[in-house]
matplotlib code that plots the C-alpha trace (Angstrom):
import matplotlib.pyplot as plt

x = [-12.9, -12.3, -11.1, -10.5, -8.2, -8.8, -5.7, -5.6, -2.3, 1.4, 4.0, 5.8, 7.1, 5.3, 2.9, -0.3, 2.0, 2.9, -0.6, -1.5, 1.0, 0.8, -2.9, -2.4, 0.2, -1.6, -4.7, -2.3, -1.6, -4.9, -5.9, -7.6, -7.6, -6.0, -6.8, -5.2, -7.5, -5.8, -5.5, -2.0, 0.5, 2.4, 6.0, 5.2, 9.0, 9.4, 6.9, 8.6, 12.1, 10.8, 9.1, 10.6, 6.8, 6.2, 3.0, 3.3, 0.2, -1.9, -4.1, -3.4, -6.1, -5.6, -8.5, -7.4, -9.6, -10.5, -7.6, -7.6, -8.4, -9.0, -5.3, -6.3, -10.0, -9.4, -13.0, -13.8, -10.5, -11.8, -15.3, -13.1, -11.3, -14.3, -15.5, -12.8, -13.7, -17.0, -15.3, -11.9, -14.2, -16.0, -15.9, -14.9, -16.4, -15.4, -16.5, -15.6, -14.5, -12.1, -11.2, -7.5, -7.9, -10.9, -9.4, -8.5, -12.6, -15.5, -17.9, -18.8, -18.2, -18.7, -22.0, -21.0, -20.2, -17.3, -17.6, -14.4, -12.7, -9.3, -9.0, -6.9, -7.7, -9.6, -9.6, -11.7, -15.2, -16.5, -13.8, -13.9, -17.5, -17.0, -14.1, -16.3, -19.2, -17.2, -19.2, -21.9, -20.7, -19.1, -22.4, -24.1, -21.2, -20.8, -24.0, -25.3, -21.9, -22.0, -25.3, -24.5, -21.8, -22.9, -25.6, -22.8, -21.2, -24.5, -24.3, -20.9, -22.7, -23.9, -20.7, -20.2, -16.9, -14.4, -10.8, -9.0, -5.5, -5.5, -7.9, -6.9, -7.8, -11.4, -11.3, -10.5, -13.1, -15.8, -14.6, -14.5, -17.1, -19.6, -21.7, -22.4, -20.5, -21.5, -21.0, -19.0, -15.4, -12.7, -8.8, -6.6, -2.9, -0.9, 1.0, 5.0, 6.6, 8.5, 10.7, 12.5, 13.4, 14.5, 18.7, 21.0, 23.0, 23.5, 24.1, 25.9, 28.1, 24.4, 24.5, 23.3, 19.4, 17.8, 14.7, 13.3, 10.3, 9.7, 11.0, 7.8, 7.3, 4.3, 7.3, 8.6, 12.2, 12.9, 12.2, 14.7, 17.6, 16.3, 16.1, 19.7, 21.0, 24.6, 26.0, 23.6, 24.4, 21.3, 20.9, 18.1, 17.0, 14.0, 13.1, 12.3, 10.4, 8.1, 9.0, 8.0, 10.3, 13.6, 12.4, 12.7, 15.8, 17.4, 16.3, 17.7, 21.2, 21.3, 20.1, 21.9, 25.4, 28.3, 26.3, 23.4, 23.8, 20.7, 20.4, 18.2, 16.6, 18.5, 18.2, 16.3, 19.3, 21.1, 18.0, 18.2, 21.9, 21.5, 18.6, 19.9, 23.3, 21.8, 20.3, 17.6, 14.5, 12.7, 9.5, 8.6, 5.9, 2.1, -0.8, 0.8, -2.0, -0.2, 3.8, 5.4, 8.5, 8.2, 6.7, 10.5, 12.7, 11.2, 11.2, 14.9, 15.9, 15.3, 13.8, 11.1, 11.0, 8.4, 6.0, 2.6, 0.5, -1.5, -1.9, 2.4, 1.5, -0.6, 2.2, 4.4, 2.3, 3.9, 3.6, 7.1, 8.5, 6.4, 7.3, 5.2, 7.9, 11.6, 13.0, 11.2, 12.3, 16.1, 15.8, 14.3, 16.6, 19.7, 18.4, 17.6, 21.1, 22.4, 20.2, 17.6, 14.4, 16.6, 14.0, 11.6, 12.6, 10.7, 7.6, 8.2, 8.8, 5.2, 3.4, 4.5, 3.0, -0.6, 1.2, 2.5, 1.6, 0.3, -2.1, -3.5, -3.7, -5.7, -7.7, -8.9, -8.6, -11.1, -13.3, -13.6, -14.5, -17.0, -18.7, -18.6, -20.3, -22.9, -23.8, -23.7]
y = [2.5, 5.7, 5.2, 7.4, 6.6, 8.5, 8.4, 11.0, 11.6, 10.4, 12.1, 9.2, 6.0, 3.5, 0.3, 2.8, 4.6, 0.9, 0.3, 3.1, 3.2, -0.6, 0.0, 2.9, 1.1, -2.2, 0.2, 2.1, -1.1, -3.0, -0.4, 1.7, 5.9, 6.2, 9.1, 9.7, 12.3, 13.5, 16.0, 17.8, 18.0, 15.1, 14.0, 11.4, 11.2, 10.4, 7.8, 6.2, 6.3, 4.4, 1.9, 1.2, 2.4, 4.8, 6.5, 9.6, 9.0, 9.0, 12.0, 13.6, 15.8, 17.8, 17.7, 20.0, 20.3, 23.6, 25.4, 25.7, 29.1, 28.9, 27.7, 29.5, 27.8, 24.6, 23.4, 25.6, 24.2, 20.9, 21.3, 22.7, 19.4, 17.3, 19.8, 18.7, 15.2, 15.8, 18.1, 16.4, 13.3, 14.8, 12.4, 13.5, 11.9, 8.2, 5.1, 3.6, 5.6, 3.4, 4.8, 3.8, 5.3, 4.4, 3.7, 7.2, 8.0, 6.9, 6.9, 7.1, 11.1, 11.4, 12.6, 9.6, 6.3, 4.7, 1.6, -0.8, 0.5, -1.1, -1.1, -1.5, -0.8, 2.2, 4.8, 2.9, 4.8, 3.6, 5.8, 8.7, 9.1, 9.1, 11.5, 14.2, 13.4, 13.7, 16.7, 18.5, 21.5, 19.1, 17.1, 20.5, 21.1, 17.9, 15.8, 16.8, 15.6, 12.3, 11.8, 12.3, 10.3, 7.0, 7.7, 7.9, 4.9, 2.6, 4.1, 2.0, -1.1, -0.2, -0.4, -3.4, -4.4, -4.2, -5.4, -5.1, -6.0, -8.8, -11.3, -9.1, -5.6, -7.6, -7.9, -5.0, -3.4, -5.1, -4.5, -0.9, 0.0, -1.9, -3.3, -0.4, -1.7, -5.6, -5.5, -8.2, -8.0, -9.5, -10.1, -9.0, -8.4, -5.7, -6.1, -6.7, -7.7, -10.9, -11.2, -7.8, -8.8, -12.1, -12.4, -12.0, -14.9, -17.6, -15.7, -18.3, -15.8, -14.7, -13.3, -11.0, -9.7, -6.7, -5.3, -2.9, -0.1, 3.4, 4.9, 5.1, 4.6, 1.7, -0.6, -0.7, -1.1, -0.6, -4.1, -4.8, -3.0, -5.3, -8.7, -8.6, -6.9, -6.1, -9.1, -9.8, -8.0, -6.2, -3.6, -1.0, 0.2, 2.7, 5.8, 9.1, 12.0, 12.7, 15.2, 11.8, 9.4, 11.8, 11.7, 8.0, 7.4, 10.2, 7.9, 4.9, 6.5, 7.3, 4.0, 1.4, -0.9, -1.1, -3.8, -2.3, 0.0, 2.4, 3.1, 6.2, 7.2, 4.5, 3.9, 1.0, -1.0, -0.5, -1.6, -4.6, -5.5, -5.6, -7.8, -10.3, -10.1, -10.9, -14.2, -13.2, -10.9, -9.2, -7.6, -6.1, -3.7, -3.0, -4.2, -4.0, -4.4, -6.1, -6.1, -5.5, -5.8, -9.5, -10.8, -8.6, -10.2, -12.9, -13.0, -11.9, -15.2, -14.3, -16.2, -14.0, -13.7, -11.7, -10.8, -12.3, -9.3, -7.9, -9.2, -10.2, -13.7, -14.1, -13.2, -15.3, -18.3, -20.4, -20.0, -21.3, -18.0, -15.6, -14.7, -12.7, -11.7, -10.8, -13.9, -15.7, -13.7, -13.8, -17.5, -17.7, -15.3, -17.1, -20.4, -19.0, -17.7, -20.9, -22.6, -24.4, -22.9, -23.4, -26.0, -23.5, -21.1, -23.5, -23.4, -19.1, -19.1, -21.1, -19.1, -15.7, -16.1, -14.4, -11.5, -10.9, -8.0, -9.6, -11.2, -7.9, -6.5, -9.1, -9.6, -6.5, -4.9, -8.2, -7.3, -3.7, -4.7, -7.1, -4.1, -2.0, -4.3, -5.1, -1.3, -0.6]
z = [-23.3, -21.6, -17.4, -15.2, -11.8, -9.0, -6.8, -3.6, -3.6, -5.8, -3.9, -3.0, -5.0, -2.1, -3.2, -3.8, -6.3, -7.6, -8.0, -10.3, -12.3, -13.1, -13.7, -16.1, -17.9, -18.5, -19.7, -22.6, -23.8, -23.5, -26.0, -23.3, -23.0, -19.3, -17.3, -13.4, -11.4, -8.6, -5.9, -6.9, -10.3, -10.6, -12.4, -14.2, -15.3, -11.4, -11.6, -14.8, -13.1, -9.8, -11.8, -15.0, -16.8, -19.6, -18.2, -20.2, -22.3, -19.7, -19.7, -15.6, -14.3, -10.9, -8.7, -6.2, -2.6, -1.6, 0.3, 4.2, 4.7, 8.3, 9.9, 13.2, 13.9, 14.4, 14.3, 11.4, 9.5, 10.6, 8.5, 5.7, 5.7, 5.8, 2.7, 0.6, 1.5, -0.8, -3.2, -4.9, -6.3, -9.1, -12.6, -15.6, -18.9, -18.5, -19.2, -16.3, -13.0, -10.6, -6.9, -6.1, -3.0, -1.4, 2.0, 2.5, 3.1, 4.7, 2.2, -1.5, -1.6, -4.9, -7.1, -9.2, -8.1, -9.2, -11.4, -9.3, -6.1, -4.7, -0.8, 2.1, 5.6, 5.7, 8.8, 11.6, 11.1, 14.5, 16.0, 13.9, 14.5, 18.0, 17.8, 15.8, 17.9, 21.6, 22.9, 22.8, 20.5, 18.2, 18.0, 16.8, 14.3, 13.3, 13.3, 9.7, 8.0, 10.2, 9.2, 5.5, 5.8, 6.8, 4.2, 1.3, 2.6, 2.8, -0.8, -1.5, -1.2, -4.8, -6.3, -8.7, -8.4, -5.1, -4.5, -1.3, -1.1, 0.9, 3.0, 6.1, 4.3, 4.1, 7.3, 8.6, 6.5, 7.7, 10.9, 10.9, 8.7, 11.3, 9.3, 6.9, 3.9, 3.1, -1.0, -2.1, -2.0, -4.0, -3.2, -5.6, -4.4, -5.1, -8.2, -8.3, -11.5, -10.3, -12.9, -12.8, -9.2, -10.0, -9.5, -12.6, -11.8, -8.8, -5.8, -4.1, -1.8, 0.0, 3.8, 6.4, 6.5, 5.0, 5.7, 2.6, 3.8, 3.7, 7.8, 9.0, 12.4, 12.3, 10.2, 13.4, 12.2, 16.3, 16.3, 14.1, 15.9, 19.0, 16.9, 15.1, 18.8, 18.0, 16.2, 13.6, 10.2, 8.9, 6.6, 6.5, 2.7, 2.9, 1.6, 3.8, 2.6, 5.3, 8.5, 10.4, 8.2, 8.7, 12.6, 12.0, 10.2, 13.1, 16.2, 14.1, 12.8, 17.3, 18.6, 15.9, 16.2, 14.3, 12.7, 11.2, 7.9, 7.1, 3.1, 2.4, -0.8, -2.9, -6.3, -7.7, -9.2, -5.4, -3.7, -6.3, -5.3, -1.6, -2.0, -4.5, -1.7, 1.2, 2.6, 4.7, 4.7, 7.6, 7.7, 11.2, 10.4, 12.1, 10.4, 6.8, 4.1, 1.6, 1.8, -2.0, -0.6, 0.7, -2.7, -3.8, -1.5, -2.1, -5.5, -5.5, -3.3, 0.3, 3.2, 4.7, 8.2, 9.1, 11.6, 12.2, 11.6, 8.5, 5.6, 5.2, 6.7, 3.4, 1.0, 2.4, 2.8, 5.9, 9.6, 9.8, 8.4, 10.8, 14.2, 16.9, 19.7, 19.2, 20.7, 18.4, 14.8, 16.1, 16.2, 13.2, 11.5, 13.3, 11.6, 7.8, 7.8, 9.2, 5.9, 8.0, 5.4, 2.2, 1.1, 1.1, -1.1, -4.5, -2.5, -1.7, -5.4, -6.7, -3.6, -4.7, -8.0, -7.4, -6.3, -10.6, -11.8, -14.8, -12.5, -11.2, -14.4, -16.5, -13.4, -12.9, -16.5, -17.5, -14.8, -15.6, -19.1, -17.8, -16.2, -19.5, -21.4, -19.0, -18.9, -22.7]

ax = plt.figure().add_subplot(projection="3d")
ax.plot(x, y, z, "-o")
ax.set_aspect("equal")
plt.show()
């Protein structure tokens, strides 16, 4: 069986990176020809390195948009944009054609539709439309691609297979897409392979808190600089690539105590050690679809603290362990180090389980099948 990923963009080594990779390596060795469609080249040495996969047979084609020819016309560059929204998703001869990425559009812009899409929260179309529609000379620019569009994404609804990353990216979907997109939808978390992160040894000589997450601002790690205040030991591990990230990571190197360490750009086998060294685990971001790194810490022998928001209250599976103001998490963090939720960490370890990446892959490599041989 011949399937082709589409996957907008694999410049960084975050969970939608995770996701393809894991996907394209459990196809090479179901037996399956793996193909990743996407926008720009891509290392897949990188790829390998960040997550211990050989993806090299996999066959890569580069789908690039049409280039921004207009950088002065902002309305014109705008349409250009929205052109390239329509243009990168054009199959290639596959059996089976699976979007990776279909939260990054509104609609099915593609001549074909794809045969399984994986979702998180998509950009709220309600708002967009009212954006591009905000005046009058927008409404005549504008009107024919808004029209279009919620025709293509009525269109989704003919999709036979969705996953979304969480009970909360389910939500939000049907949230956002008002109505419009009603197919049925299926959870499937994002994949994390729980034993690589599993300690070496008994790390009896555990203590402080980490936090692992690319600097982006919406992971709020200003939160955490207010919850450990400046006697609390916490250490920040994170990667920074983006102009916003290296913003982020400058505003925390200014603002943090002697107390807090910031770990940029580690590699894996670092990130490892400071998670299998440390006692506690907290997670402070917006809205997060699906957090890898809690089912990680986890895995690796943390309590997760985290906050009540998104879909991290589902990975780690008791209220207990969430928080919702910053009084509240430095309690909680004050008591985890103390050893007050030791007795949770068997339950953390059962709970984590759907969140194995050979979960993901024989769920949604059998269902992808199931589709084949339905339509042959």
């Amino acid at each position: 069986m011949k399937v082709e990923i589409f996957a907008k963009w694999l410049w960084l080594t975050g969970g939608g990176e995770r996701v393809v990779v894991t996907l394209a390596d459990a196809l090479i060795r179901a037996g399956h020809h793996a193909i990743i469609d996407t926008l720009a080249p891509v290392d897949f040495s990188a790829l390998t390195s960040a997550f211990g996969k050989d993806i090299s047979p996999v066959e890569l084609r580069v789908n690039g948009p049409y280039t921004t020819l207009f950088t002065k016309a902002p309305v014109i560059r705008r349409y250009v944009d929205l052109a390239n929204e329509f243009a990168f998703r054009r199959t290639g001869d596959c059996d089976i054609y699976v979007d990776l990425s279909a939260s990054s559009s509104l609609g099915a812009t593609y001549p074909r539709l794809p045969e399984a899409t994986y979702w998180t929260p998509p950009i709220d179309f309600r708002r967009y439309i009212s954006q591009l529609l905000r005046d009058r000379i927008h409404r005549i620019v504008f009107d024919p691609y808004v029209s279009k569009l919620t025709t293509l994404l009525e269109k989704m609804n003919e999709v036979p297979l969705h996953f979304a990353a969480s009970h909360y990216c389910e939500e939000t979907i049907r949230q956002y897409y008002a109505g419009h997109f009603h197919a049925p939808i299926r959870v499937l978390y994002p994949p994390v392979n729980i034993k690589e992160w599993k300690p070496p040894g008994n790390q009896s000589e555990r203590k402080g808190v980490v936090s692992l997450a690319r600097f982006s601002s919406w992971k709020r790690h200003d939160l955490q600089l207010k919850i450990v205040g400046d006697d609390i030991p916490l250490t920040m591990v994170g990667g920074a690539k983006a102009d916003e990230e290296k913003e982020t990571v400058s505003d925390l190197e200014q603002r943090k105590t002697r107390n807090v360490r910031i770990l940029l750009n580690q590699p894996l086998e670092v990130v490892k050690r400071e998670l299998w060294g440390s006692k506690v685990f907290l997670h402070t971001a917006d809205g997060e679809p699906a957090a890898l790194a809690i089912v990680e810490a986890t895995a690796a022998g943390n309590i997760p603290i985290v906050r009540n928001s998104g879909g991290s209250i589902e990975l780690v599976g008791f209220p207990e362990l969430t928080f919702t103001s910053v009084e509240e998490a430095r309690e909680k963090v004050v008591k985890a180090l103390a050893g007050d939720y030791d007795d949770y960490l068997p339950r953390l370890s059962a709970h984590i389980a759907q969140s194995d990446e050979s979960v993901f892959c024989s769920t949604f490599i059998n269902a992808i099948e199931q589709v084949y041989s339905r339509s042959h």
